[in-house]
Each structure stands twice: as structure tokens, then as C-alpha cells.
C-alpha positions, 0 to 999 in steps of 0.5 A: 421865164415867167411867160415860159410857165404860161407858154406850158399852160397854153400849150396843156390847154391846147392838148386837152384831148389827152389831158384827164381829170385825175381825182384821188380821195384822202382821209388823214388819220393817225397810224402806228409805225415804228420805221426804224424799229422805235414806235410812234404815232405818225399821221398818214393816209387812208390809216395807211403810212408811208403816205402814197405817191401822187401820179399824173400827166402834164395838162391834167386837173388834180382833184383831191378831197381831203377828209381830216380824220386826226380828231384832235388836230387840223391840218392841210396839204401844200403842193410844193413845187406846183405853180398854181396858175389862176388856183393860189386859193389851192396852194394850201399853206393854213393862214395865208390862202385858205383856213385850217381843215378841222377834225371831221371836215374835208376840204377839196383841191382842184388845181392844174398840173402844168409843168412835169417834173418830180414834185411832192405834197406835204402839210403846210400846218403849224409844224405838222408834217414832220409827224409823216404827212408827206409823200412824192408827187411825180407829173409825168411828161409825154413830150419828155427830152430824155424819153426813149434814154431810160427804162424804168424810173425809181423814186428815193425820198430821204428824211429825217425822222424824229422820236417825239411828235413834232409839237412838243418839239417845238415847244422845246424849241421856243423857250426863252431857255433856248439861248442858242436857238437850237432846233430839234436834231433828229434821231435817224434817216429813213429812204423811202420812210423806211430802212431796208431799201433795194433796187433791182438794177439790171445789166443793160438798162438805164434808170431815172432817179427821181430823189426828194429831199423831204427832211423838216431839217436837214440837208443830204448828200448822196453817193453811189458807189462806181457810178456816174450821175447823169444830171437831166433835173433839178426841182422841176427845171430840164437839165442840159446833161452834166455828170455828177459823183456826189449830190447836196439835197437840201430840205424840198429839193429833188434832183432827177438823174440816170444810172445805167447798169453796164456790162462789167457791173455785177454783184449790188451797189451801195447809195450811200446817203448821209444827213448834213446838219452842220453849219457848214460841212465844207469847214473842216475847222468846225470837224463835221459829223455826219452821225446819220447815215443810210445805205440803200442797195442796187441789186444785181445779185439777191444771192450776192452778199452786200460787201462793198464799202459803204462809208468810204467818203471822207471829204464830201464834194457834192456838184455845184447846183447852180451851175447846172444849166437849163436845157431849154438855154434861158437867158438871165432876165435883163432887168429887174422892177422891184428890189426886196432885199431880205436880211435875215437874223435870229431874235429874240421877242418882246417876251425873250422868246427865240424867233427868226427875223426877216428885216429885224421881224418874225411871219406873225400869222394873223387872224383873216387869211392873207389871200382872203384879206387881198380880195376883200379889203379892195384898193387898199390891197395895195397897201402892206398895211393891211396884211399884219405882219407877215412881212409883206412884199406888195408886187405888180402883176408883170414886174421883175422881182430881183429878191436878196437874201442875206443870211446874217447867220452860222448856217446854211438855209434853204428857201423856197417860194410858193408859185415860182421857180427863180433864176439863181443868178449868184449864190455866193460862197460861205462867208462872203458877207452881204450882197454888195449892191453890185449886179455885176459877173451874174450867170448869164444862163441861170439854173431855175428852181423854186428852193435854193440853199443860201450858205452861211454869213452869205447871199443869193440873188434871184430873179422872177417875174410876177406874172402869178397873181396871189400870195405866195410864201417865201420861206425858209424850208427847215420846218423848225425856222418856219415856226420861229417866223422866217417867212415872208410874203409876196402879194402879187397882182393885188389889182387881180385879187380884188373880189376873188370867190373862194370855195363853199367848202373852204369858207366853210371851214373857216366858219367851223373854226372860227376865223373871218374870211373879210377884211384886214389882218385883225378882220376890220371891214370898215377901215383896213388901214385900221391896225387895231387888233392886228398880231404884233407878238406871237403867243407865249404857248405853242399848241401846233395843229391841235384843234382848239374849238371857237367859243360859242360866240361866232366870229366877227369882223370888228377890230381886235377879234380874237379866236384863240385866247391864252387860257384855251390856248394853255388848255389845249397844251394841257390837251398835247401833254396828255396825248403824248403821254398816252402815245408813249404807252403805245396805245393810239387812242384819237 
């Protein structure tokens, strides 16, 4: 698989005659919205929101310069889905392979684009792109399988959306109060960040439907009314044509299919979709509920009236995904190098706080960025030690990972991985335990995706090959859990990361900010396997995105440096509170 992804890259390279050099320029900055008629600050682009779509072809160079015009917040951009060939310094997550994009400064990414499929951007920081910083990114394919068996494409993202800005939210979230680890439930469902969503559908045409599952929490089933789904993608992975009535999107996941208008259609046809945040909706013990619900519509007929049933499903029964097969008919890798098995558990901190464990521990973020630490602290970048705890997976360039996840809890969870796509070679049913230590009854042709859906009291086992030199995520993609610490990381190829150069605009962000570019989690240069000053506990107050400026002092790289103390950090939150306030006024003042 993996030799797949550097096939494809090659093969970018070799068409360079068609290949472009795409450059966008981005500034981030507050806008008013009201989407569904409740205003609110969101964050967009060029004060612009929804925020755009992202277009290019297979074999081009992405180029773009971020400028952030928040003033009172960082931020960044992760590219989800792309697989960041030679470029894991441009992946974006904040922390981990660059440093946070202060007010007033810009940031450039420059990457390849080196798989089609239907992709999307959204902020990896602190919790902050619920509050709008998301849209599509679509990597067209000239040499498409399905070219020549659609007409026009259509592009449906589904989000759940919320009334408050995301960091009091969290702060909700994590306190000691939060016995039940309840995350924040949304206030309604936009298609396309918006309510009222028409599509012309025309008798004797076919539509590629490319949809993306941009919720910070929840899942979403789709269904169109009379219809058929001609299934050809998921996430970016060509499909083998199968049909499908009803979909299960989880949080970052895209599905692409066709519908076709026929001759006997006439008059406008519902897509019903409805936002899933039950524990599990299959359970019919638990009665689940589905209070948001959205009806976008195909339109034949403007002057038709819009009649046809839209809530007529009482049981959901969407495809079964991991049954979908590759088109290009992959064979499940035979064997595996490294096991990492992942057991995850809610907990509680040393100081009562709800958090989410992998192996008994929350992601700690830590004071030098993961990736920085991997190219500086050299042969010790072998060493787990020296990342902090940010559950660290220390992996060979060329080995076949097989990663277990066991989820130890009530709910589903969907988890993505930064830089890959896996084969799910068993996802098992709801309340089927642990994974038994067995690799027995595997799909022998595993669907591949880069996030997959774990049920509740249940497992899955993937399988990869690291042949992706970097840091790469792997996480949970509820954006709430993220904040309560379910996120691991893979150190792939140390050996290949040893000395690695990052870009003058990035480390300089890093200066603006206050936070050393060298040596082990806490910033040591002289002895990385010195834990001194490393973060064990994360902080009792939660500030997000907000930009708290360094002291004077500038950063050093001695053992317990810190850039964030408890008093700036209970300032800043003084900070949000005003702020909120005065967006509840309805007056966007930055």
C-alpha cells in the first residue's frame, strides 16, 4: 500500500508537463454569520464565510500563505486526508510539526498534491475550527476510472453547529463537574454552512456527489428519497461500483457516489440527512433520537411544490463501509512488523479533571514541537522519551504497523491518522469486546481510509506501511475528545528526521511566540533524555486558540521552560470571557 502512495507520486512527478504550481492567499479573520438565523462571530477567510473550496489536480504544488488577522487568537490549517510526501512540517496540527500562527503573522504551506479524491482543510488549534475554520478541498483526477460516467459534480458538507464559540464550550467541558465526560451537544445541522440547499438535477444527467462529514462531533446518516447510491470513494480510496440506500458519515469522513436523474423522475427529490450523536443508534434498547435533522432538495421542477415525505425513516440501516472494496483490488498486507495496541478509556487527572486516555494517559502537548524535537535531539530521536507525553509510537521507516484500537467505552468513535490511509482489515460489531490477539477471518481485499469508526465496547485492526517519514497524529476526530487528550503519535523514520530544516517563516513564528525549536519535549538540548520540565498534568484552565503574548524574557532551551504560567494563563481566560460577552452584544469588535 504504502509503495502504492509513492507509485502515484512518481507518477505526479513524471507528468510534470501538466502538473501547475497552484497558489492561493488567505487571511483569517472574524466574520458575523447567522446560518441559521442565530448570530454569532465564526472565523472564515478574506472576512468571508462559508470558507472557499480548494481546487486543484493530481501532480500539483499547493501554495498557500496564511495570513492570521484573528488579533486575539492563533491558529493554523491541517490538510486532512493529504499524505504529505516528504512535506510532515506542512501537515499543520499546532504543537506537534509546526508552532501556532500568532495574530498578525502568516505562515506559508507548500506541499504536494499526490492522490485525487475529495479532501478538506480545517484548523488543527486547540479546538478552534468548530467556530467555522473549515471548507472542501477537492484534488481533481485527469485519469479518473469513472471519467466519461458523470456530468456534473455536487459538492454536500454536513456540519454540526453550535451557538457558543468553541472555548467556553470546552471549558464547560473540562471541569471536575463533568462527572459523565459529556462533550458539548450542538444546536442544529447546516448542509453546505447553510439551511436552505437546492440542486439542479436534470433528466438524463449523472451526478458525482462528493460529501464531507465536517462535524466537531457528530456522525450523519444520509438518504435520498428514490434513488440509488453508486458508491465509487471513500475518504480518497477508488471504489469497485456497489449500491447503497443509506450512508453513516462519521466526523472527517467523505463518501463520493453517483445519482442519476432517469426518465420517469419528475417533480424535487429530498436528501434527508440527520445528525447521529447517540451511543449507538443500532440499539434500539437506548430509543435513539435523532433531533437534527436537514432536508437539502434535488430540483427538477422550481415551480413544483417541495411535498414528498422527508421524515419517513424509522430504522436507519446505512452500507456497511468496510465492506466496500478497493478498485484497484489490493491484497491485505500479509504481515505485520510492529504491534501497538491502543485501549482507550475515559479518566480523570491528577487534579479530578475529565480527560481521555490511550493506555491509561491523555496527549499532553509539550513545550518544543514533536517534529522539531525528532530532527534535533539526534540518535535519541529513537527514544519515546524524549517527546513528552504525547503517547509516543517510535516506528521504522519500511515496517508494517498493525494498530489496535480497543474502545474500552459506550459510544462510537471515529479515528483518523495523519499522513496514511489503512486497511480496516476488521471493524468489529458493537459490543464485541477487545480484540482477541487472534489475526484470523481478516478481509482478505480491505477497503483503505485514513478514518474509521470504532463501535462501542468494540475494536478494530488496521494496518499500514511506514514508509512515511514524520510525526503523524493519530486521534480521535470529535473535536471535544481531542481536547480531553485521545490522541496518539506515530514517530515514523526518526533515522530520516535527524537534522531536518524548517522554514524561515515557521521558526519564526515559533520566536513571535515564545516556544523553542530544539531539543526534547521540555527544550533540553544538553541531555534529551533528561525529563526534567517535561508536562506531565495538563492545565487546570483552558484558554484554546487565545493568544497569550511571551514575557519579555526570550525562550530558552534549559529544562523546565515554560511559556505559558497559570497566572497569564487565568488572564487570558479573563480575556475570552470579556470577549464572549461582547459577542453576545452582537457587536464584532477584534
Amino acid at each position: 500500500m504504502g509503495s502504492l502512495l509513492l507509485s502515484l507520486a512518481l507518477l505526479c512527478f513524471g507528468t510534470v508537463a501538466r502538473a501547475a504550481v497552484v497558489t492561493i492567499n488567505w487571511n483569517v479573520t472574524w466574520v458575523w454569520a447567522s446560518p441559521d438565523g442565530y448570530g454569532r462571530p465564526v472565523i472564515g477567510i478574506n472576512n468571508q464565510w462559508p470558507c472557499p473550496k480548494l481546487e486543484a489536480n493530481v501532480g500539483d504544488t499547493l501554495i498557500v500563505n496564511l495570513h492570521n488577522g484573528l488579533g486575539n487568537q492563533t491558529t493554523g490549517l491541517h490538510w486532512h486526508g493529504i499524505n504529505q510526501l516528504q512535506t510532515p512540517e506542512m501537515d499543520g496540527p499546532s504543537g506537534v510539526v509546526q508552532c501556532p500562527t500568532p495574530p498578525g503573522s502568516s505562515v506559508q504551506y507548500k506541499f504536494l498534491l499526490d492522490e485525487p479524491g475529495t479532501f478538506w482543510y480545517h484548523s488543527h488549534e486547540k479546538g478552534q475550527y468548530p467556530d467555522g475554520l473549515r471548507g472542501p478541498l477537492i484534488v481533481q483526477d485527469p485519469n479518473d476510472p469513472y471519467k466519461g460516467k458523470y456530468d456534473e459534480e455536487i459538492i454536500l458538507t454536513i456540519s454540526d453547529w453550535y451557538h457558543s464559540q468553541s472555548i467556553p464550550l470546552v471549558q464547560n467541558m473540562l471541569s471536575p463537574a463533568n462527572t459523565r465526560f459529556a462533550p458539548p451537544f450542538p444546536d442544529t445541522i447546516l448542509l453546505n454552512d447553510k439551511k436552505d440547499v437546492k440542486f439542479n438535477f436534470v433528466k438524463g444527467k449523472t451526478y458525482r456527489v462528493r460529501l464531507i462529514n465536517m462535524s466537531a462531533f457528530a456522525s450523519a446518516f444520509l438518504w435520498i428519497d428514490s434513488h440509488p447510491l453508486t458508491m465509487i470513494m471513500s475518504d480518497a480510496t477508488y471504489l469497485q461500483t456497489e449500491t447503497a440506500y443509506q450512508l453513516h458519515a462519521s466526523s472527517a469522513q467523505r463518501y463520493d457516489f453517483l445519482i442519476s436523474a432517469i426518465d420517469r423522475d419528475s417533480g424535487n427529490y429530498p436528501i434527508l440527512v440527520a445528525l447521529d450523536i447517540n451511543r449507538d443508534f443500532r440499539n434500539q434498547t437506548l430509543a435513539p433520537a435523532f433531533p437534527h435533522n436537514q432536508t437539502a432538495w434535488l430540483m427538477m421542477d422550481e415551480n413544483a411544490p417541495l411535498t414528498r415525505p422527508t421524515n419517513n425513516i424509522d430504522v436507519w440501516r446505512p452500507a456497511e463501509d468496510t465492506h466496500f472494496k478497493p478498485l484497484d483490488n489490493l491484497a491485505m498486507i500479509p504481515s505485520y512488523d510492529h504491534l501497538v495496541q491502543l485501549d482507550f478509556r475515559f479518566c480523570l487527572d491528577a487534579n479530578g479533571y475529565p480527560r481521555a486516555c490511550l493506555n491509561g494517559k491523555p496527549f499532553i502537548g509539550q513545550k518544543v514541537p514533536s517534529l522539531y524535537t525528532a530532527a534535533t535531539v539526534g540518535e535519541n530521536n529513537t527514544n519515546p522519551i524524549v517527546y513528552g507525553q504525547i503517547n509516543p509510537v517510535v516506528v521504522k521507516k519500511g515496517d508494517i504497523v498493525q494498530l489496535v484500537i480497543n474502545n474500552q467505552e459506550a459510544a462510537g468513535h471515529p479515528f483518523h491518522l495523519h499522513g496514511h490511509r489503512f486497511q480496516i482489515l476488521d471493524r468489529a460489531r458493537p459490543y464485541a469486546g477487545d480484540w482477541p490477539g487472534r489475526d484470523v477471518n481478516y478481509n482478505p481485499v480491505p477497503n483503505r481510509r485514513d478514518t474509521v469508526t470504532v463501535w462501542s465496547w468494540s475494536h478494530a485492526v488496521l494496518r499500514f506501511k511506514a514508509e512515511n517519514p514524520g510525526v503523524w497524529l493519530f486521534h480521535c476526530h470529535i473535536e471535544w475528545h481531542v481536547e480531553m487528550g485521545l490522541t496518539a503519535s506515530f514517530i515514523e523514520g526518526p533515522e530520516q528526521l535527524r537534522g531536518k530544516q524548517f522554514p524561515v517563516d515557521h521558526l519564526e513564528n515559533c520566536r513571535i511566540g515564545g516556544v523553542p525549536t530544539r531539543g526534547n519535549a521540555a527544550g533540553n538540548t544538553v541531555d534529551p533524555l533528561d525529563t526534567t520540565g517535561m508536562l506531565t498534568i495538563s492545565p487546570t484552565v483552558y484558554t484554546g486558540a487565545t493568544w497569550i503574548p511571551p514575557s519579555n524574557t526570550p525562550p530558552t532551551t534549559s529544562p523546565g521552560n515554560s511559556t505559558s504560567s497559570p497566572a497569564r494563563r487565568r488572564a487570558a481566560a479573563s480575556r475570552v470571557q470579556r470577549r464572549d460577552a461582547v459577542f453576545e452584544d452582537s457587536e464584532l469588535v477584534i
